[in-house]
Residue, then its C-alpha position, 0 to 999 in steps of 0.5 A: x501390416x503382415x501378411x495374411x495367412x492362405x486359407x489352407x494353413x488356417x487351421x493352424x491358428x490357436x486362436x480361432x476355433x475349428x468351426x470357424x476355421x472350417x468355415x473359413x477354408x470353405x468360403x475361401x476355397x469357393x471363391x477360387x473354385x465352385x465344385x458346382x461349376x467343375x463337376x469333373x472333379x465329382x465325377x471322377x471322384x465316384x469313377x475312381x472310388x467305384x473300383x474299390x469293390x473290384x479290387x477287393x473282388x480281385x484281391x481277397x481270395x488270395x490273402x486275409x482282409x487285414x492282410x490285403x489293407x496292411x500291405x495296402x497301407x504301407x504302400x502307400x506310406x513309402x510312396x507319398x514318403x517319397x512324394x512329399x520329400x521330393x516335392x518338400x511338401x509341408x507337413x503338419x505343425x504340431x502333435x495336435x495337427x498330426x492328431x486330427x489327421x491321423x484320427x480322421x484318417x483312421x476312421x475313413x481307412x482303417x476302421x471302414x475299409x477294414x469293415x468292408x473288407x472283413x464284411x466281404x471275406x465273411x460272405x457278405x455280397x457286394x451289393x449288400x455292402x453297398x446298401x449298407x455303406x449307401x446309407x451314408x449321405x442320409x446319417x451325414x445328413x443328420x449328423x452335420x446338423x446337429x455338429x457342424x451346424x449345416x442347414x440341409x434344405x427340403x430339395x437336399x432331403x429328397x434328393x438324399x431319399x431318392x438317392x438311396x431309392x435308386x441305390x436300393x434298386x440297383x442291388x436289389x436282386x443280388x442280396x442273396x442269403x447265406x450271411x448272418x451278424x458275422x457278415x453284416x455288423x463289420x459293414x454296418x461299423x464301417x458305414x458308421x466310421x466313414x460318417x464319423x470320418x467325415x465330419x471328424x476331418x470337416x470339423x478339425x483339420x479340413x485343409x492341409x497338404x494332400x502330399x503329407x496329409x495322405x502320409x499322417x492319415x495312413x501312419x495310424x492306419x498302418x499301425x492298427x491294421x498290421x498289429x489286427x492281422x498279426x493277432x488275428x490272421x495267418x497273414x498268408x498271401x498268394x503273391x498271384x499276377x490278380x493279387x498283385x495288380x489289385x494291390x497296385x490299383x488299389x495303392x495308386x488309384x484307390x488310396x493316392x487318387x480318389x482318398x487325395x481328391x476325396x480329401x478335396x472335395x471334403x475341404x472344398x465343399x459342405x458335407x452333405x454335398x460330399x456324401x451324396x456322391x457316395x450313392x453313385x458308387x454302388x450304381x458305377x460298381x454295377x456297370x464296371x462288374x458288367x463290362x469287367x466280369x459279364x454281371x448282368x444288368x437288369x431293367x430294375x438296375x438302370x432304372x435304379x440307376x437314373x433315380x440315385x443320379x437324379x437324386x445326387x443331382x438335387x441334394x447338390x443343388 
């Protein structure tokens, strides 16, 4: 009898369909690891992708947004490049492999990250942003049931709803004016891409190698994003100490560390779950800001705080 294929290559088969081979990857990573029983990965998940704002706080006044994510991008690319030939990572087998990973990563990175970026250079506060992109564990909710068949149970939903609350109330006074569609709709479309991602890579291609996984992920996104700021930015940069250390933690922090452990826990866990941890970042954002940059915190901000860590709690339940 020949060997049985891991559960990480799975997916590979003609033979079975993705949902199954989803479903798969799914049972046998739980079997060797319950991300209930290792909340480290989780946390540091939201720790790392909480930064994301300050970077871009950090980096955006010293170059255009689809400048900043180009640069960004192939970065990454020469980096995880070298990674994988090093390490002999295997890559992806097949046109249709690389496919499904280049698609997924070209909704989670170029599609949201450039929604986001954009959103914020065109005067959309970071709070407001997070709102917006805060309403990704409810659509994700909805949307996993009707494609990838998740059943989200009563104590799932009112997690979800209180997660949101409390995400609602730690940026509620810092949703300033002064912004118009311009602002808003780059951000609404990246909260759709980030969704869409999501479910994309759970459905089609939820394991393969982190190390080459990074590097077909970003190859589209590169690719799209450059010829975007090529069309349409000026693409001067301003090659200050800030703009270059924001540059290298967003690299090696934001698109190595937390996009690597988010690509994990996508495989290792249903969607719902996932998604919910994304009501976590606006209120981590809030602490940062206020040890990094003196933002003030209110009563009505901790307290928002509780209620979206308390509802993270149920909807993983």
């Amino acid at each position: 009898m020949p060997p049985r294929r891991p559960a990480a290559t799975a997916w590979r088969s003609r033979n079975d369909s993705p949902a199954t081979v989803a479903r798969r990857a799914v049972v046998s990573n739980r079997g060797t690891m319950d991300l209930r029983k290792t909340p480290a990965l989780p946390l540091l998940f939201v720790l790392l992708w909480s930064t994301g704002f300050l970077g871009a706080r950090l980096g955006l006044p010293h170059a255009p947004p689809l400048t900043f994510l180009a640069l960004r991008y192939v970065a990454v690319l020469v980096l995880m490049t070298a990674i994988a030939l090093a390490t002999r990572a295997p890559w992806p087998r097949g046109v249709r492999a690389w496919a499904h990973i280049g698609l997924s990563g070209l909704l989670l990175h170029a599609v949201y990250l450039g929604g986001v970026f954009i959103a914020i250079s065109r005067g959309l506060p970071a709070g407001v942003a997070s709102l917006v992109v805060g309403l990704q564990p409810l659509l994700t909710a909805i949307a996993a049931g009707l494609f990838l068949g998740e059943t989200v149970r009563a104590r799932q939903w009112g997690g979800l709803l209180l997660g949101f609350a409390g995400v609602a109330l730690v940026v509620f006074g810092k949703t300033g004016g002064g912004f118009g569609a311009a602002a808003l709709v780059p951000a609404c479309i990246a909260l759709v891409a980030i969704t869409a991602g999501t479910l994309y890579q759970k459905r089609w291609c939820p394991a393969f190698d982190w190390r080459t996984g990074v590097v077909a992920q970003f190859v589209p996104s590169a690719l799209v994003t450059a010829a975007a700021a090529v069309l349409f930015e000026d693409r001067a940069v301003d090659w200050t100490g800030a703009f270059v250390f924001a540059l290298g933690w967003l690299v090696l922090v934001l698109s190595v560390g937390a996009v690597s452990l988010l690509n994990r826990l996508i495989r290792q866990g249903d969607v719902v779950n996932v998604a919910s941890l994304f009501y976590l970042v606006p209120p981590c954002t809030a602490l940062f800001a206020w040890w990094l940059f003196d933002e003030r915190l209110t009563g009505l901000a901790l307290g928002g705080m509780a209620l979206a860590v308390w509802g993270v709690y149920l909807a993983r339940r």
